[in-house]
N, C-alpha and C positions, 0 to 999 in steps of 0.2 A: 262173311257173306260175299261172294265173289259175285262181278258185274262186267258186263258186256260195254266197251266203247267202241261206236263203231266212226271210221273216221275215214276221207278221202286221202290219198297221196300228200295231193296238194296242202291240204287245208294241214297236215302234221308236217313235212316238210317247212312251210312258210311259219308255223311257231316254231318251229327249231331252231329255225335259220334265219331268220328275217332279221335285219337288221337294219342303221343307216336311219335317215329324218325323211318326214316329213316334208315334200317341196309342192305347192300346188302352181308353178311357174307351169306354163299354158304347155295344156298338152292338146294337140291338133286330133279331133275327129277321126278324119281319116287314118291316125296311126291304130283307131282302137278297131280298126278294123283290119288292118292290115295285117295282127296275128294270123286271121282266118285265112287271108289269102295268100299269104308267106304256106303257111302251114301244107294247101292244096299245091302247089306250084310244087312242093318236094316231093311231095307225097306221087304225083305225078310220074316221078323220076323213078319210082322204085319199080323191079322187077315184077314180073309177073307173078312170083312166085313169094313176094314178101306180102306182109299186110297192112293195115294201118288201123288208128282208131281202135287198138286190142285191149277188151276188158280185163283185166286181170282183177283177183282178190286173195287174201291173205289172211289166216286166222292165227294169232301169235297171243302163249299163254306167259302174263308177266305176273308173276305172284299173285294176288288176289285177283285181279286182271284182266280179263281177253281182250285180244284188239281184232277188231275185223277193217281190215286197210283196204281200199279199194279205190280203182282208178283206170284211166283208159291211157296206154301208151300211145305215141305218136305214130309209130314205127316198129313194124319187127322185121329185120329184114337177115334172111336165110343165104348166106354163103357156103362156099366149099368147105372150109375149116371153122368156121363159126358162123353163129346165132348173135345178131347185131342189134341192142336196143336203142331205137334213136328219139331223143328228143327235141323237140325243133323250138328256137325262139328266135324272136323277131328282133330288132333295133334300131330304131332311128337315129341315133349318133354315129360320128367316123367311129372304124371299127379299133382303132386304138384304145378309145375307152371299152372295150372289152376286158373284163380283168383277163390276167395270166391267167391261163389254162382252164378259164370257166368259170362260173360263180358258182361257192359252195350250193348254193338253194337249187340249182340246177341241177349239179352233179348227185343231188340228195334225192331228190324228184326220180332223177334216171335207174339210179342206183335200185331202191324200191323196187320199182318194173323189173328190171333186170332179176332180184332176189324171186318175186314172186314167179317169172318165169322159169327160172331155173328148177327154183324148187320142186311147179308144180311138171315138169318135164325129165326132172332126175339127171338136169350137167352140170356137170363139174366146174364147167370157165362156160363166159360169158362175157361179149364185148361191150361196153357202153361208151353212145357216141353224142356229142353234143351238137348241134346243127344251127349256129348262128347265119341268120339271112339281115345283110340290111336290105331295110324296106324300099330306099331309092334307088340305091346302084345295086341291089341285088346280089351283091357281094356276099360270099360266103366263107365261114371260118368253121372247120371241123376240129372237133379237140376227141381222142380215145381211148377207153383206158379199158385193158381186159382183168377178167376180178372172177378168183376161184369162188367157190360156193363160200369157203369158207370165211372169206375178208367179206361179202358180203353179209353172214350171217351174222359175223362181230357187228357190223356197220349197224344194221337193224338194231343190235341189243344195243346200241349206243341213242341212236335215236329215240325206242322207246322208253331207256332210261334217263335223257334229258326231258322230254315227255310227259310223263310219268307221273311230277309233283305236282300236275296242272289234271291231267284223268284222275289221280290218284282222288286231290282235292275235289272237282267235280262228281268223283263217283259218291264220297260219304256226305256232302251234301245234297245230294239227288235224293242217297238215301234216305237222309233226315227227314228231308223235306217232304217224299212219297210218306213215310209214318208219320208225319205232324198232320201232313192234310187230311189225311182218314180221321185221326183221332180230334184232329180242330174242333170244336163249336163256335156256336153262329157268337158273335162278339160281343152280342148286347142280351139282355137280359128274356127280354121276347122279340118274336117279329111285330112289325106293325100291322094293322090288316092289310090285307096286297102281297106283303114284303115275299111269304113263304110262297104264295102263286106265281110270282114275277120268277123267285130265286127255281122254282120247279120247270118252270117255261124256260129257263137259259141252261138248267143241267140238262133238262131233256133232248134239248132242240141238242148240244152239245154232243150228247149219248146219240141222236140218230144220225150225226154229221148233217143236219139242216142248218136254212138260216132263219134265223126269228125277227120279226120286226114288233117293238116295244110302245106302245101309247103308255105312261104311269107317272101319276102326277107329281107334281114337285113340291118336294120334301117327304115324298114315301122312301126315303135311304136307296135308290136304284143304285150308285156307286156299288156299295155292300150288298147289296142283291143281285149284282150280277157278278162279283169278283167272289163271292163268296161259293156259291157252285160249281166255276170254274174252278178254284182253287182244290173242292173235290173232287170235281172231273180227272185232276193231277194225280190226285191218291189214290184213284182207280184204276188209274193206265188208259185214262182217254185219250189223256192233251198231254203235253212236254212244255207247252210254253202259249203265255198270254200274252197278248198286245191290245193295253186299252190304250185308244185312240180319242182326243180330244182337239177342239179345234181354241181352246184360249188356255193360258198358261197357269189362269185362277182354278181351272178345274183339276187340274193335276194336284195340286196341294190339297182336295176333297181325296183323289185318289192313295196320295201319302199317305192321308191321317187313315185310309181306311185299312191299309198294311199296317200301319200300326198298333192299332184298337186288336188284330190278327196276333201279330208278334205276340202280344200282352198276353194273348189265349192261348201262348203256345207252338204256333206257326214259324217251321224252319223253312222261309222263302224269301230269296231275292227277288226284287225289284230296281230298276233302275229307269232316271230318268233321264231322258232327253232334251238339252235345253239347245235353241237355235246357235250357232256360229258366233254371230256377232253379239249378242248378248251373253258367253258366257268365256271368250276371247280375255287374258290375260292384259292383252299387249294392245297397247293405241287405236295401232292398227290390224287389221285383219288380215295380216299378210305375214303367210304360211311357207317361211324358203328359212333353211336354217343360218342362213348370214344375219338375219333378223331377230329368229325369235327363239331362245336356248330352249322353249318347251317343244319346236319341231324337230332342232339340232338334235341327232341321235335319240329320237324320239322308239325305232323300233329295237333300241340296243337297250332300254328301259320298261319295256314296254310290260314283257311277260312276267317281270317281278312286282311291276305295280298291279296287276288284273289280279294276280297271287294274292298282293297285301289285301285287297280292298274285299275278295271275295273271301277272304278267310277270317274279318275281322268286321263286315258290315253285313244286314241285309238289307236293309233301306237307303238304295243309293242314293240318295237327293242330289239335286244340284251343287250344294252348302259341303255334303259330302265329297260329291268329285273332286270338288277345285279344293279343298282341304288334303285329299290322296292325291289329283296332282301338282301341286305346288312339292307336296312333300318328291313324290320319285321325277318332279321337274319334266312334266309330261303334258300335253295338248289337254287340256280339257273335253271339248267337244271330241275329238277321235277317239281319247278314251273310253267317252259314252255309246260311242259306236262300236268300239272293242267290246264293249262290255254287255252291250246289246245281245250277242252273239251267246253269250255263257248266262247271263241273268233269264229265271225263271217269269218274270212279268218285266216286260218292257214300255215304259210311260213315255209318254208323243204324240207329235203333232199326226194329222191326217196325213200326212204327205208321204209320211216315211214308208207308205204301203201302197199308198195308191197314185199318187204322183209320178209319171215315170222317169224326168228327173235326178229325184232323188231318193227313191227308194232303197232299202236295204236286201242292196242284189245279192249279198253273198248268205240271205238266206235261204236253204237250198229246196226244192220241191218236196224231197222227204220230208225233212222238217216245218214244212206249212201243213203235212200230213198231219200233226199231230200238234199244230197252233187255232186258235180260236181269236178272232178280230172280236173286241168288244167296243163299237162306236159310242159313244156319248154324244149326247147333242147333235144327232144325228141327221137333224134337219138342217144343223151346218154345212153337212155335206154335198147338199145339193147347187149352193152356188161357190162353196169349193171346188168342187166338180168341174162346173162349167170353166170353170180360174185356170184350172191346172191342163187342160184339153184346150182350150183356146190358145194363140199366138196371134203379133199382130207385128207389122212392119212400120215406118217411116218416113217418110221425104228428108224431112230436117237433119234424120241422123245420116243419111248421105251427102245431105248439102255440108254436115259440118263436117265429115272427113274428108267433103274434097278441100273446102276452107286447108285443114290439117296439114294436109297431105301437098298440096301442092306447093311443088319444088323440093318436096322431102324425098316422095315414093313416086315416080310415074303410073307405077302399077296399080297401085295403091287408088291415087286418084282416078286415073282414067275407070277402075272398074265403081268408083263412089258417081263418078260424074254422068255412065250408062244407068246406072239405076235415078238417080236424081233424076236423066232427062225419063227414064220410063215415068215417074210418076209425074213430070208434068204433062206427058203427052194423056196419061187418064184426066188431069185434069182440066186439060182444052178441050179432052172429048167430051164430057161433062160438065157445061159452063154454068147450067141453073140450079144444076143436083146439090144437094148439102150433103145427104145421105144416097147411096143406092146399092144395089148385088149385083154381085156378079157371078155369070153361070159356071166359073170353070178361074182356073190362073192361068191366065198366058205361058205360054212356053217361054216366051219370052224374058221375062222374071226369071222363070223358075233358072234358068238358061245364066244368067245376069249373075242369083244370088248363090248360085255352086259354084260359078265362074270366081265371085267376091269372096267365097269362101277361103276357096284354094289359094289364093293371091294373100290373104289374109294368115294365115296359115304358115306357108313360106317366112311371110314378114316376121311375122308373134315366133318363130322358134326360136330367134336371135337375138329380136330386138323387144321393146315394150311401151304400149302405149295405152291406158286405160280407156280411154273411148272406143279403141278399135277392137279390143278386146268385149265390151260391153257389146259392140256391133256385132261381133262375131258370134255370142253365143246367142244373139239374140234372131240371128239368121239362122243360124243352125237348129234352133227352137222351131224358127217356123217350119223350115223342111220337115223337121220330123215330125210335126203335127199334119202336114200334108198327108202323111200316110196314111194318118186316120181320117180324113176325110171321106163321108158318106152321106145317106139322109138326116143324117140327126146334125147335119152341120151346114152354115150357111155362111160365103163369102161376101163382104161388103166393105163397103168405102165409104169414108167417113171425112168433111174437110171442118178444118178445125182451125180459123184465120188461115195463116199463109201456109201449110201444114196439110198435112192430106194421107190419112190413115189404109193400110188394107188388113182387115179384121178376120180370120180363120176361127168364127164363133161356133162353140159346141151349143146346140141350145139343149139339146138332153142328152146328160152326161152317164145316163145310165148302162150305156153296153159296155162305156170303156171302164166306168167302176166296175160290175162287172167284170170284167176280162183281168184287171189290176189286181182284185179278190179272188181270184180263180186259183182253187187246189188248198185253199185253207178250210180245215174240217167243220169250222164252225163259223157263221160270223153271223153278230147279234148288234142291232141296230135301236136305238132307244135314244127317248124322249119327252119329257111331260108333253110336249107339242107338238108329235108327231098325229095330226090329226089335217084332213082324213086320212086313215091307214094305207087305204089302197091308192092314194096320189103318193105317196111316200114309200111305197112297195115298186108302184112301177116305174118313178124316176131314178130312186135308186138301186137300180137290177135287180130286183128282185123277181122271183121264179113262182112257178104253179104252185111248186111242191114244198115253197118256204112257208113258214111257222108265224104266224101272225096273233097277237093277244093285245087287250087293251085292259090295264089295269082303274077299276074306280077308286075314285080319293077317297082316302081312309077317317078324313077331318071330317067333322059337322059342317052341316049347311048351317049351325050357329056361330060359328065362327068367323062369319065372314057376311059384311054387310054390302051387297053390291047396287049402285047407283048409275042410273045412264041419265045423261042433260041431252039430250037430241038440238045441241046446235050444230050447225054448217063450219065443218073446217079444210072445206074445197080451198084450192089455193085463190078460186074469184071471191071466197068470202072470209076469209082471214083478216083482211082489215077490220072489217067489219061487226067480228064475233070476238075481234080479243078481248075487248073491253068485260063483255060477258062470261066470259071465259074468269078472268081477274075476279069477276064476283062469285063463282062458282069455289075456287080457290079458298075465297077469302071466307065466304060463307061455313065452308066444311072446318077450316083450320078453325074458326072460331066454336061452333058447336064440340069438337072433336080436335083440340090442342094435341099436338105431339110432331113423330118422324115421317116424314113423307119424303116419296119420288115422285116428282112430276115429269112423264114425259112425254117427246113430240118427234114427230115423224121426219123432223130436219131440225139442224141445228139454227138455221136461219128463222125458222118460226119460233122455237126457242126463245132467241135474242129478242124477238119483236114481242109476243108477251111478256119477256120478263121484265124487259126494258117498260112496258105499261102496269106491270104489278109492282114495280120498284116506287115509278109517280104517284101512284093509289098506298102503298105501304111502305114505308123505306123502313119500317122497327124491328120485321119479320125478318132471323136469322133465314141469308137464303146463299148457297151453297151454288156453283154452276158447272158443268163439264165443258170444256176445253179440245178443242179440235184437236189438238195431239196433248196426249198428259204421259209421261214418265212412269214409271213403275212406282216411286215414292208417292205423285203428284195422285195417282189414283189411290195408293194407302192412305192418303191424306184424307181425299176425298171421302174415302166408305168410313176411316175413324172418325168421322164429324159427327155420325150415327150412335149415340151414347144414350144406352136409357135411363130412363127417370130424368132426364133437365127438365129443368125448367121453364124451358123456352119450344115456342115454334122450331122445327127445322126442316125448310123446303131444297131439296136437292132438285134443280132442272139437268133435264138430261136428255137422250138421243135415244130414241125404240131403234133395236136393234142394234147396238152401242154398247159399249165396256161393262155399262152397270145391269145392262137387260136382263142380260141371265148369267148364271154361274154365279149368281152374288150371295151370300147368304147373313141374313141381318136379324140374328134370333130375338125373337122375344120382344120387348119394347123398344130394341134399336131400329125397328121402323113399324108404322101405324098406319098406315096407307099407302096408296100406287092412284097416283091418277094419271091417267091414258088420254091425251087428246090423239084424235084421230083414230081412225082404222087400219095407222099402217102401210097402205097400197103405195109399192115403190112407186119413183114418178115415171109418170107416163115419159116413156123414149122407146127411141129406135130398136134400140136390142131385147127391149121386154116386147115390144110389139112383134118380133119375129117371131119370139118364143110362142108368144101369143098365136099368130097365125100359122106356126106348125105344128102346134098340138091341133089346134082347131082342123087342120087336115088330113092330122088321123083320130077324126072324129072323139076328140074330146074337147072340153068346155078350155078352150083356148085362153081365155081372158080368167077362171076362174087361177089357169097353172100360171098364168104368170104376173097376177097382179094383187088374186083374194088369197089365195091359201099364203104366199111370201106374208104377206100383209100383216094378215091375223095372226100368224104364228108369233110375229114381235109384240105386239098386242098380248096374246097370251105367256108370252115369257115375261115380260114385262109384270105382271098381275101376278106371276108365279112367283115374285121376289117376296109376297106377303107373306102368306101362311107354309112355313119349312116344322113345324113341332104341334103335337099336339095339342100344345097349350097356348099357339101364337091364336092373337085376335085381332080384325082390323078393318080397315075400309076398302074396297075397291071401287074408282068414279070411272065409269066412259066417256067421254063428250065425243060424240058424233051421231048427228039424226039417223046412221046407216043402221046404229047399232040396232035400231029399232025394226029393220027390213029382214023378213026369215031367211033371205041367203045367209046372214049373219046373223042371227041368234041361233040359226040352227047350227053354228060352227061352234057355238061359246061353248066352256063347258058346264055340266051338270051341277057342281058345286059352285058355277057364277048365276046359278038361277033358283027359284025366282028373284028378281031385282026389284028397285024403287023405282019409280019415272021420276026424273029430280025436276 
C-alpha cells in the first residue's frame, strides 16, 4: 500500500542535516527578529524583474512513497545568462565563523528550490546563491554554485534516500495505527452509565470541528471517554494527532494507564509524554552548553537514530521510557520529548505547551493543528492558568540589586538599572498613602527605560554571563510582550510590598487570548467533574455561540454516599472561635464511622490551628499532614499512608485546592470520607476584587466570578476524591453555616443531595 508524505523544505532538509549540540547560552530577542529584517533589506535590492517569497512544490515518487516537498524560496532573481536561487540567512557572529563555503543545511535548503524550479520551467543549469547578512555590520558574504538539472536530481534521490528510514517507518505505523483504531474496542467490558454519551459528545463535537465544554462526574472514567473517540476519530481520517492537556503531573499517569488498558485491546498508537526541564534533567544543573553536559554535546549528530530506536520499539513513551532511550543514544531528555512530540500520535502535557505563548510548541504547523483535537482535563484549571501565563509584573528591587551588581563592573549596565530604580521611586513619592492603586496607561517613560535596558543588556549577555541579569532580562522582555496584549480584559496596578514596589500587567479574563492561543485546531474539548456552572466556564474560557456544551449526571447511587452539613462559622473573625467545634465534629464522625479520611481547609494556616487543637483533644488518632512544599516521594508517602482494612483511624489534613484535592484517586476502602471545612472562597485581595469589579461592569455577577464559582469548585473537587467506583461508599461533612444559603446548595451537586443537618 503506497502513502503520501507531505513535508516542507525546511522541515526534510534540517533532518537531514542538522547536526552539532544543544547550547541554550543567551540568545538576544532582537536577533530573532532580525531574520525578518535581514531578509526585507535584500529583498529590497533586487531588480524589478526578480521575485521573492516564491512558492514552489514538488511531487517525487520513492518506491512505495510519494513526497510532496514544499516551500517558499527567498529569492528568484532573472539574469542575462541565468535563473538565480537565493537564499538569505542572518548571523550575529564575526563573519569568520561562517563555515568555508556555506553550511551543508543551507546549501540543501537552496538546492531544493533550485530542483523544483528547474524542473517545473524545463533548464538545464541553474544558479544557487547563499546570502549571508551580519545583523550589526550588515556585512555581507555571498557563496555560488551553478548545478545541471542533473547533479540536482541525484542531490534530491540522496536526500530522500537518507530520509526515507524515518517516512518509511512513519508511514507503516500511521498505517497500523489508522487499522487498529477502526478495529479497537472500548477497553473495558461495558460503559459506565454517562460513559457512551460523554464518549459520543467528544467524537461528535470532533466530526463537526466544534468545541465541547464537559460537566461529568468524578470517577465516570472521562480520561477513557474522551481518548477513547478521539482515537476513532484517527481511524477515520478526522484527526492525525491528539494533545491531552493537564495541569498536575498525577493526572498524566491516569492518562498512561489509559494507552495502555488500549495497547492490551490491540491499539497500534504512540503516545508520548512530556515532563518539565528541571525535573527530568540528567545533570545537577540545568545548564544546556555542551562544555557541560555530553547529553547536549552533539546532541543533533544523535538525534535521528534515537527518534528511530524509540518509535520503532515503544508505544507508550513515558517518562521512565525517555530517560532509559536517552541515556542509552546519550541524548537530552527533555528535547528529546520535544522531538518526539513532533512524530508521536498523542502528545501528554502540561497546559502551556499550547497555550502559553512562551512556550509553546511553535514548530507545529497550522496544517497540522488542521487535523489535532486539544483534550483539556481539569479544565477549570485553566482559568487561573490563564490569567498566570498573560499576566507579567516588574520590580524595584530587582533594579536596585543590579545597580548594587553592576557598579564599577558595567556603566551601562548600571546607569540603565539606576533610571528604572529612580522611575519606581518617583511612583512611589507620588503615591505616599496608596498600598494598592491603577494605573490608566504605562508611562512612555518606562516603557522608553526598559527597551533601553533591554538593548544594554543584550550587548552585555552575548559575551559575558551573569545570572540575575539574565533573570532580568527575560523577565523585561516578558513584560514588553504582554504590553501588546493589553486591552479591556486587562488592568495595570501597583502594589508596595515593604520597601519594594510592584507594577502588575493583570489579565483578569483570560479568555480571548486562550482563545486566540487555540485558534485553528479542529477540535478542542474541555472537561471536568467541576465544571459547574457551564456557561461561567464557557465564557471565561473562550468559548463561542456555536460550541457544544453537555453535562453528564453521576452514574453512582444517591446510596452510596452519606452527606452531612454542621452550619458553623469559619469566617476568618470566627475561626478561633469555631475550632474547638469543629475538633468535636471530627471526633464525633471518626468515632461513629472508624476508617480513611481527608480533612480539608481553605489555608494551610487554619489547618495548623485545628490540627494543632485536635492534637490537645486526641494525640491516639493516627493523623497524617501536608506540608507547604512536599517532593514527589514526600507526596507518594503521603497518599500510601491510605491502606485499606487497618486497623486504626487515619486523618490526612490538607489544603482545598492543593496536591491531594483532585487528580487523587484512593479506591475502595483506601479512604471513607472527605470533610470540607469551609466554602472555599479565595481570600479577599486586591486582584480578586478587580476581577470582581470588571465582570460586574460587563454586567455579570462580579463577586459570584471571582470569589463563589473559584470557591466551590475546591469544595467540590475536594468531595470528588470519595466515590471513583461503583462499589466505593462513604461520608461527605461540610462545616460552613453558607452551606445552608440557596446561592450554595444550588451550586452542590445532585448526588450531594438530600443531606443531614449535623
Amino acid at each position: 500500500m503506497s502513502g503520501t508524505i507531505h513535508i516542507s523544505v525546511r522541515s526534510l532538509v534540517e533532518h537531514v542535516y542538522r547536526s552539532g549540540s544543544i547550547d541554550s547560552r543567551f540568545r538576544s530577542q532582537a536577533t530573532m527578529h532580525d531574520g525578518t529584517r535581514i531578509h526585507q533589506m535584500i529583498q529590497k535590492t533586487y531588480q524589478e524583474t526578480d521575485r521573492k517569497e516564491v512558492y514552489l512544490r514538488a511531487e517525487i515518487k520513492a518506491e512505495d512513497l510519494s513526497f510532496i516537498i514544499d516551500g517558499r524560496c527567498d529569492g528568484l532573481l532573472f539574469r542575462e545568462d541565468e535563473v538565480v536561487i537565493d537564499e538569505i540567512k542572518s548571523y550575529s557572529r564575526s563573519s569568520e565563523h561562517i563555515q568555508q563555503g556555506g553550511y551543508p543545511v543551507h546549501w540543501a535548503q537552496a538546492n531544493l528550490y533550485a530542483y523544483m524550479y528547474a524542473k517545473d520551467n524545463n533548464l538545464h543549469k541553474i544558479t544557487v546563491q547563499l546570502t549571508y547578512v551580519q545583523v550589526e555590520t550588515l556585512e555581507k558574504t555571498f557563496f555560488r554554485r551553478r548545478y545541471s538539472i542533473t547533479e540536482l536530481d541525484s542531490f534530491l534521490g540522496k536526500v530522500i534516500k537518507d530520509y526515507s528510514p524515518y517516512a518509511n517507518l512513519l508511514h507503516e505505523l500511521r498505517k497500523k495505527r489508522n487499522e487498529s483504531c477502526k478495529e479497537v474496542a472500548f477497553p473495558f467490558e461495558t460503559y459506565r452509565e454517562g460513559q457512551r454519551k460523554l464518549a459520543g459528545a467528544v467524537y461528535k463535537s470532533i466530526y463537526d470541528k466544534k468545541n465541547l465544554f464537559v460537566k461529568a462526574p468524578t470517577g465516570i472514567g472521562k480520561t477513557i471517554s474522551t481518548l477513547f473517540p478521539s482515537v476513532k476519530a484517527i481511524g477515520e481520517g478526522h484527526l492525525d494527532k491528539v494533545f491531552y492537556l493537564t495541569a498536575k503531573t498525577i493526572t498524566r499517569t491516569t492518562v498512561e494507564d489509559a494507552f495502555k488498558k488500549m495497547h492490551a485491546c490491540g491499539l497500534c498508537m504512540s503516545s508520548v509524554t512530556i515532563t518539565a526541564k528541571d525535573k527530568v534533567c540528567f545533570k545537577e544543573k540545568t545548564t544546556c552548553q555542551m562544555e557541560y553536559c555530553e547529553f547536549a554535546n552533539g546532541y543533533y549528530d544523535r538525534i535521528n537514530d534515537a527518534i528511530l530506536d524509540i518509535l520503532t520499539n515503544e508505544s507508550g513513551i513515558t517518562r521512565d521510557v525517555i530517560e532509559i532511550y536517552a541515556k542509552k543514544h546519550t541524548v537530552c531528555p527533555f528535547e528529546y520529548s520535544l522531538d518526539l512530540a513532533y512524530a508521536a500520535d498523542c502528545v501528554i502535557c502540561d497546559y502551556n505547551y499550547v497555550f502559553d505563548p512562551r512556550v509553546s510548541l511553535k514548530r507545529l504547523f497550522e496544517d497540522q493543528k488542521k487535523s489535532t483535537a486539544l483534550l483539556v482535563d481539569e479544565a477549570h484549571n485553566l482559568v487561573d492558568r490563564g490569567r498566570e501565563m498573560f499576566s507579567s509584573s516588574i520590580n524595584k528591587n530587582t533594579f536596585l540589586e543590579l545597580k548594587k551588581e553592576f557598579k564599577g563592573i558595567n556603566q551601562a549596565i548600571f546607569d540603565a538599572a539606576k533610571k528604572l530604580n529612580a522611575w519606581f521611586l518617583l511612583l512611589k513619592k507620588e503615591h505616599p498613602e496608596q498600598q494598592e492603586f491603577i494605573l490608566s496607561r504605562i508611562d512612555t517613560d518606562l516603557v522608553d527605560s526598559l527597551s533601553e535596558f533591554v538593548e544594554i543588556t543584550e550587548q552585555f549577555l552575548a559575551t559575558e554571563t551573569s545570572q540575575t541579569l539574565l533573570e532580568s532580562y527575560f523577565l523585561v522582555n516578558h513584560f514588553l510582550k504582554v504590553m501588546e496584549f493589553l486591552d479591556e480584559h486587562y488592568v495595570i496596578y501597583v502594589e508596595k510590598v515593604k520597601n519594594d514596589i510592584l507594577v502588575k500587567l493583570f489579565c483578569m479574563n483570560p479568555s480571548k487570548l486562550l482563545q486566540q492561543m487555540g485558534k485553528g485546531y479542529r477540535s478542542k474539548i474541555f472537561f471536568s467533574a467541576t465544571l459547574s456552572p457551564l456557561t461561567y466556564y464557557q465564557d471565561i474560557l473562550g468559548g463561542g455561540e456555536d460550541d457544544y456544551a453537555v453535562s453528564i449526571p453521576s452514574p453512582f447511587s444517591r446510596d452510596q454516599i452519606d452527606v452531612y452539613i454542621h452550619p458553623l462559622s469559619t469566617r476568618y473573625r470566627d475561626r478561633d472561635r469555631t475550632k474547638q467545634s469543629i475538633v468535636k465534629v471530627i471526633q464525633a464522625l471518626i468515632k461513629e464511622r472508624p476508617g480513611n479520611y481527608f480533612i480539608f481547609f481553605p489555608s494551610h494556616q487554619y489547618l495548623l490551628a485545628v490540627y494543632e487543637q485536635f492534637k490537645q483533644l486526641d494525640d491516639d488518632t493516627n493523623t497524617i499532614v501536608q506540608a507547604v512544599r512536599m517532593t514527589e516521594s514526600e507526596r507518594e508517602a503521603f497518599l500510601e499512608a491510605f491502606q485499606p482494612d487497618q486497623t486504626q483511624t487515619l486523618l490526612g489534613f490538607a489544603v482545598l485546592g492543593g496536591i491531594f484535592s483532585e487528580g487523587v484517586d484512593l479506591i475502595g476502602d483506601r479512604l471513607n470520607g472527605v470533610v470540607v471545612v469551609g466554602i472555599g472562597l479565595p481570600q479577599l485581595c486586591f486582584e480578586r476584587n478587580l476581577i470582581k469589579d470588571h465582570f460586574n461592569q460587563k454586567n455579570k455577577n462580579g463577586y459570584d466570578y471571582a470569589y463563589v464559582y473559584p470557591g466551590m469548585n475546591k469544595v467540590f473537587q475536594a468531595g470528588g476524591r470519595l466515590i471513583r467506583s461503583e462499589e466505593d461508599q462513604g461520608t461527605i461533612v461540610l462545616i460552613d453555616d453558607r452551606f445552608l444559603q440557596g446561592k450554595y446548595q444550588k451550586l452542590l451537586p445532585l448526588e450531594w443531595q438530600p443531606f443531614t443537618l449535623g
